[in-house]
C-alpha positions in Angstrom: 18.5 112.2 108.3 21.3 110.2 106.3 24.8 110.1 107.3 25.5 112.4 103.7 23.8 115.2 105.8 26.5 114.8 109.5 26.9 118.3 109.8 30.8 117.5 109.6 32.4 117.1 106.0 34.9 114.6 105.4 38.5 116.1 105.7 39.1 117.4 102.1 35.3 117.4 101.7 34.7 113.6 100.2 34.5 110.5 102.3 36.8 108.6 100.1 35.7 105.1 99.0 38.2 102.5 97.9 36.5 99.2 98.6 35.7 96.8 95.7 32.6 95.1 96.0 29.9 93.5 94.2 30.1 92.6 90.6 33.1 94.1 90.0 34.6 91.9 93.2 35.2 88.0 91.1 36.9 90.2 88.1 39.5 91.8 90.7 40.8 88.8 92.3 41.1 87.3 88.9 43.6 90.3 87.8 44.9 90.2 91.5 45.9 86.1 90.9 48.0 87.1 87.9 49.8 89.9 88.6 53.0 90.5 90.6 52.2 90.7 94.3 53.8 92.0 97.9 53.7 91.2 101.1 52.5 93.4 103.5 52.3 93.5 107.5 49.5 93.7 109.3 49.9 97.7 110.3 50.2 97.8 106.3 46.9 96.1 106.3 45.5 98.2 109.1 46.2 101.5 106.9 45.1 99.8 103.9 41.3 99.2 105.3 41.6 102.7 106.7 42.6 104.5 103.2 39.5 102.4 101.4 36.6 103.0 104.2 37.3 107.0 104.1 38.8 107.2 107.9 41.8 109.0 105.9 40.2 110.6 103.9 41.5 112.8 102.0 43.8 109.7 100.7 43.2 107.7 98.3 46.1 105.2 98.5 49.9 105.4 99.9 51.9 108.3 99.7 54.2 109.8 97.0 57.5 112.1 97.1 55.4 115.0 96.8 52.7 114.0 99.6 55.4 112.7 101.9 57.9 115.5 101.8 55.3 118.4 102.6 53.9 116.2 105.4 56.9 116.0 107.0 58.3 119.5 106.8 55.0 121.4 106.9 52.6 119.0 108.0 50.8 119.5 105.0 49.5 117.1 101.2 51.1 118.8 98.4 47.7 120.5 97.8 47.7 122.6 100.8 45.4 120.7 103.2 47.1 120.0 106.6 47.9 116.3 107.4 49.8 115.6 110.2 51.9 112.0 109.7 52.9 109.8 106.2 51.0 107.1 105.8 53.7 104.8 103.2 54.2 101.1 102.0 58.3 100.8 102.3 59.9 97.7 100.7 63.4 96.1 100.7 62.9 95.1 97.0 61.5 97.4 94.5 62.4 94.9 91.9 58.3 93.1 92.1 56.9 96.1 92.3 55.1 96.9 88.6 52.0 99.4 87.6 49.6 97.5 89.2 50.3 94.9 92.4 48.8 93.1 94.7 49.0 93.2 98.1 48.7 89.9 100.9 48.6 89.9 104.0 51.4 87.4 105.8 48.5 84.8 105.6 48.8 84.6 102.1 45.2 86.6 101.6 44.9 89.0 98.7 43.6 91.9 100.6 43.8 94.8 97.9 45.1 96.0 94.5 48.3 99.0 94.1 48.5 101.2 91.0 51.7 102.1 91.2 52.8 105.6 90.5 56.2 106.0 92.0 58.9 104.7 94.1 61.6 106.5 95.8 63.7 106.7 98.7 64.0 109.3 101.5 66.3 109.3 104.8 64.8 107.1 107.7 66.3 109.6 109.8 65.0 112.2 108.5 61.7 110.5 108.8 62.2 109.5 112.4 63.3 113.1 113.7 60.5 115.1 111.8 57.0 113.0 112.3 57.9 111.1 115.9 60.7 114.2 117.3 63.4 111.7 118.2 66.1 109.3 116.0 66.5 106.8 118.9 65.6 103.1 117.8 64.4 103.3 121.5 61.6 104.5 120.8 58.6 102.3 119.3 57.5 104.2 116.1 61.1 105.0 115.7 61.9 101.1 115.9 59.5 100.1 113.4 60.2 102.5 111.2 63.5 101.7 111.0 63.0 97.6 110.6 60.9 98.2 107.2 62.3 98.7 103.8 64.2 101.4 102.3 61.8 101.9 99.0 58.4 103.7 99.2 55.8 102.8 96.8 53.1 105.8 96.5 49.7 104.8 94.6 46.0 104.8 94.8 44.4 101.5 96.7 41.8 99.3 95.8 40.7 97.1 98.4 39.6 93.6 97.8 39.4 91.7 101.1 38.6 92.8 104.9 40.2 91.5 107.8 38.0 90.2 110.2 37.7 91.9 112.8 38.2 91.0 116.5 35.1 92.4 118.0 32.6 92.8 115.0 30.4 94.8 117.2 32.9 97.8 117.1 33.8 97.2 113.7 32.2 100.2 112.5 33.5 102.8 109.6 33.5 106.1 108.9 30.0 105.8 107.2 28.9 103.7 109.8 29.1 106.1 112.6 27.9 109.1 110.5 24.5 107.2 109.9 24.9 106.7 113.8 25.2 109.9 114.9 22.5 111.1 112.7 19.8 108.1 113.7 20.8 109.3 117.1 20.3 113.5 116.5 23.7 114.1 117.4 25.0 117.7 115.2 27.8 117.8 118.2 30.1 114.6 118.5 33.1 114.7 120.9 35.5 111.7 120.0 38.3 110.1 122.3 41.3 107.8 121.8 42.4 106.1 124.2 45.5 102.6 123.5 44.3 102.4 127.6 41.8 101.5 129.8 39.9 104.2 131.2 40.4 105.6 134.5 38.5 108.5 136.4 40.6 111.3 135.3 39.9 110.0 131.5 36.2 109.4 132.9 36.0 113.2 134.5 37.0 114.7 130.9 35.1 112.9 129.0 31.8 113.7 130.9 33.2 117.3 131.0 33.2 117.6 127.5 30.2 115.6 127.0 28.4 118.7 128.9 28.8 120.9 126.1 27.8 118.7 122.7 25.1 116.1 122.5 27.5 112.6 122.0 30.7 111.1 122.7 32.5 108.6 120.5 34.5 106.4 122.8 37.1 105.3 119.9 39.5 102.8 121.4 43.0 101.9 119.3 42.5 98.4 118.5 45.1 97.7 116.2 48.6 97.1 116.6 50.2 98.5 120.2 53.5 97.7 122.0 53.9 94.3 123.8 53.6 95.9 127.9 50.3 98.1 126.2 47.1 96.0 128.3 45.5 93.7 125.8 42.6 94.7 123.3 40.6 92.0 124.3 41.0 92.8 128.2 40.9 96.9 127.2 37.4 96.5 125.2 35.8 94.5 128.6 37.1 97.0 130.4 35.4 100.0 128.7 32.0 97.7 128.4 31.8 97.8 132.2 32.4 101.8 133.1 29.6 102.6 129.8 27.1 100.3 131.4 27.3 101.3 134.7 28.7 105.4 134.5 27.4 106.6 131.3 24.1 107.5 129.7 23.3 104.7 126.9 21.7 107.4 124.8 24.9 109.6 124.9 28.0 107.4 124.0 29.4 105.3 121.1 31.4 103.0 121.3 33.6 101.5 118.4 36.7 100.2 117.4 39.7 102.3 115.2 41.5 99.3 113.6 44.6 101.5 113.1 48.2 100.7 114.4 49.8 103.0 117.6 52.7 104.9 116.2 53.7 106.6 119.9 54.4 110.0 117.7 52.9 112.0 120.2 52.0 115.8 118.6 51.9 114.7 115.6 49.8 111.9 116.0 47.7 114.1 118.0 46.6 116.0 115.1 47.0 112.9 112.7 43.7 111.3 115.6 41.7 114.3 115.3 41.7 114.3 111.2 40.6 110.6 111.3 37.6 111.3 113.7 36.8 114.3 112.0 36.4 111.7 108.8 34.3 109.2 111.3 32.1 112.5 112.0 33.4 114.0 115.4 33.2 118.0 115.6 34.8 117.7 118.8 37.9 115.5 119.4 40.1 115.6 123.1 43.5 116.2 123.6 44.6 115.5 127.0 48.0 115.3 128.7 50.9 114.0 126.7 48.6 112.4 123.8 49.9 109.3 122.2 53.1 110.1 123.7 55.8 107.1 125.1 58.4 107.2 127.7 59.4 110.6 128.3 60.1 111.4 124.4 57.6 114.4 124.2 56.3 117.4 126.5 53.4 117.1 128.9 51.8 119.5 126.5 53.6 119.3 123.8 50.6 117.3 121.8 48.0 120.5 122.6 50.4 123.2 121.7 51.1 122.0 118.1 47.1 122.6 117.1 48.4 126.2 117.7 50.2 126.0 114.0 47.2 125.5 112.4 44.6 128.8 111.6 41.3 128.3 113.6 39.0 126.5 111.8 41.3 125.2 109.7 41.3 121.8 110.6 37.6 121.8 110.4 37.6 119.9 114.4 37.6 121.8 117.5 39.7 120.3 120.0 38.8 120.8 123.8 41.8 120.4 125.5 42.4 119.7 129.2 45.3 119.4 131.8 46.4 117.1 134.1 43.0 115.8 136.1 43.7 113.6 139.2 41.2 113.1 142.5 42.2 115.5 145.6 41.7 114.1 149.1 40.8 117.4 150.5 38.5 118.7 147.5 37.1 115.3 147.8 36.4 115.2 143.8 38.3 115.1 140.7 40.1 118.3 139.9 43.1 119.9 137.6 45.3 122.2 138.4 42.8 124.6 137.1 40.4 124.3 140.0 42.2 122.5 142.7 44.8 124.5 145.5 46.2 121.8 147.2 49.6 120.3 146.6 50.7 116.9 145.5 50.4 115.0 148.1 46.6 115.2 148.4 46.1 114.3 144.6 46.0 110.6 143.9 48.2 110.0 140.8 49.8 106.0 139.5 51.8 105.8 137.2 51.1 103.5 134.0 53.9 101.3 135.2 52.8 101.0 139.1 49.2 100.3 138.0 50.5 97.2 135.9 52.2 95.8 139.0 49.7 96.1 140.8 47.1 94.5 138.6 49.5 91.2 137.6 49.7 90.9 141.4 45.6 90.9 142.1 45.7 94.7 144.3 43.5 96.7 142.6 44.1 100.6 142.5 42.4 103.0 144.7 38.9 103.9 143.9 39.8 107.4 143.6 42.1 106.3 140.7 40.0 103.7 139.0 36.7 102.6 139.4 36.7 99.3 141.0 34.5 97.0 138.4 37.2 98.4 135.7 40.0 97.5 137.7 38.3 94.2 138.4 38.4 93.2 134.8 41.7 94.2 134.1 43.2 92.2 136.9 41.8 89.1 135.8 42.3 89.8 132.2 46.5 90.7 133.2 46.4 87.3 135.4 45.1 85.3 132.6 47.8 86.9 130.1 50.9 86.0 132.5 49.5 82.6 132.9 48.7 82.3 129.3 
């Protein structure tokens, strides 16, 4: 069984391909060395390897007017097909930017080619209040938005050089863990993101879903994430630890999603679900507040937007679950679903309090975190505040 034949089409019904390789490689850093070229950050660069290994599939490159206004006011590409977020190049100076450009990273590496199609302006605000909800600089996605350019540049990609990854392990595409799944015999893939460690109530949900298909794709965000965020490095030990010693080997996947956190909650919700659809999921989770920050979005805010789309039209299923915490009296994890008793039997931290915690060596309850996992996260936040 080859990963052509995952049971799960690519979103738009292509695994797009954009990555230049082989004999046609020498030629396209030649024409990359003479043409006009940009400089491009590294969530730029994230997106770039994203758009050429299929993960956003349908795209084929960075957005134009057309793309990018339907996105944003009916979370739709021009041709219908739902997409949640715009995925854009903005620069201050439109003046270098020609048919064709290259692209570097800010180490000065050619990483792909542009064809230019079109460059316009649109309202940051505008931007801002439709795909994150807010216009307050406060807000992280809203910040960076805001320090980029003021010209978007939409055209197809071509990509000519990879960044290396940190953990090349996890470094697996959207054609890697198709062929995966399918070596494995999995027609029934759940997938999860998590910018966090994982705790028991992300444990309990996972397993709970993992009941019903036959794998689960632990996806952890490893690209780009706000400064208080725990470390990659320290995250990925952390996850090593609760898979060996909690999970069935044969039954979960773990890789990396090289993407950058944009904190736009609902939208981003349905933007994480697209992308593992394109990795191969059928099944993706959406759990409380889902890539939400601060208090910017509503507890459920990030399930209830699914409900503007037909069913099936997404070609996902989510499986969607509330609030999970352990209760002292039921002696288990539970949700408001299945557990009576009140607050003060449920053991509940806060992202904040578990932090302090950690930096100061106490590790959380049990009952909140299983204690290997909180192990490794205290060393790994002691080393980072002596570093």
């Amino acid at each position: 069984m080859s990963f052509e034949t995952t049971p799960i089409a690519a979103h738009g019904g292509t695994l797009v391909s954009r990555v230049i390789a082989g004999e046609e490689h020498p030629a396209a850093l030649e024409l990359a060395a003479a043409l006009p070229s940009l400089t491009v950050d590294p969530r730029a660069v994230a997106d770039l390897e994203l758009i050429a290994t299929g993960a956003y599939s349908p795209l084929s490159g960075f957005m134009g007017l057309a793309d990018y206004q339907r996105v944003l006011h009916e979370m739709r590409l021009a041709n219908g097909l739902p997409w949640s977020l715009p995925i854009t190049l903005r620069v201050a100076d439109p003046r270098r930017v020609r048919e064709t450009v290259a692209l570097q990273a800010s180490d000065g590496r050619t990483v792909a080619l542009l064809e230019v199609r079109e460059v316009f302006t649109h309202s940051k605000e505008e931007e801002a209040h439709l795909a994150y909800g807010t216009t307050d600089p406060k807000h992280p996605g809203v910040a960076q938005l805001y320090s980029q350019g003021d010209f978007l540049v939409g055209g197809d990609i071509r990509l000519l050089g990879r960044t290396t990854p940190p953990f090349p392990e996890l470094a697996l595409d959207p054609a890697d863990t198709r062929r995966a799944f399918a070596e494995r015999g999995w027609r029934t893939v759940v997938g999860f993101q998590t910018r966090n460690p994982v705790h028991r109530a992300h444990e309990y949900i996972q397993k709970a879903a993992l009941e019903t298909v036959d794998g689960l794709l632990l996806h952890p965000l490893l690209g780009p994430t706000k400064d208080d965020d725990v470390p990659a490095a320290v995250r990925v030990k952390s996850y090593r630890v609760l898979l060996e010693r909690y999970y069935p080997q044969d039954r979960v996947l773990l890789a990396g999603f090289p993407a950058a956190m944009r904190y736009a909650g609902p939208r981003e919700a349905v933007f994480h679900a697209l992308v593992r659809k394109n990795y191969g999921c059928t099944h993706f989770i959406v759990g409380r507040d889902h890539a939400g920050v601060g208090n910017y979005y509503g507890t459920y805010d990030a399930q209830r937007i699914f409900e503007r789309f037909a069913p099936g039209e997404l070609g996902i299923q989510t499986i969607c679950f509330e609030h999970t915490f352990y209760c002292q009296r039921c002696g288990g994890m539970a949700s408001p679903k299945t557990c009576p008793h009140d607050a003060e039997s449920h053991v509940t931290l806060s992202g904040t309090k578990v932090r302090e915690l950690l930096r100061s060596g106490t590790l959380p309850p049990p009952e909140f975190s299983r204690p290997e996992v909180g192990q490794v996260l205290a060393d790994g936040l002691r080393e980072v505040v002596v570093a």
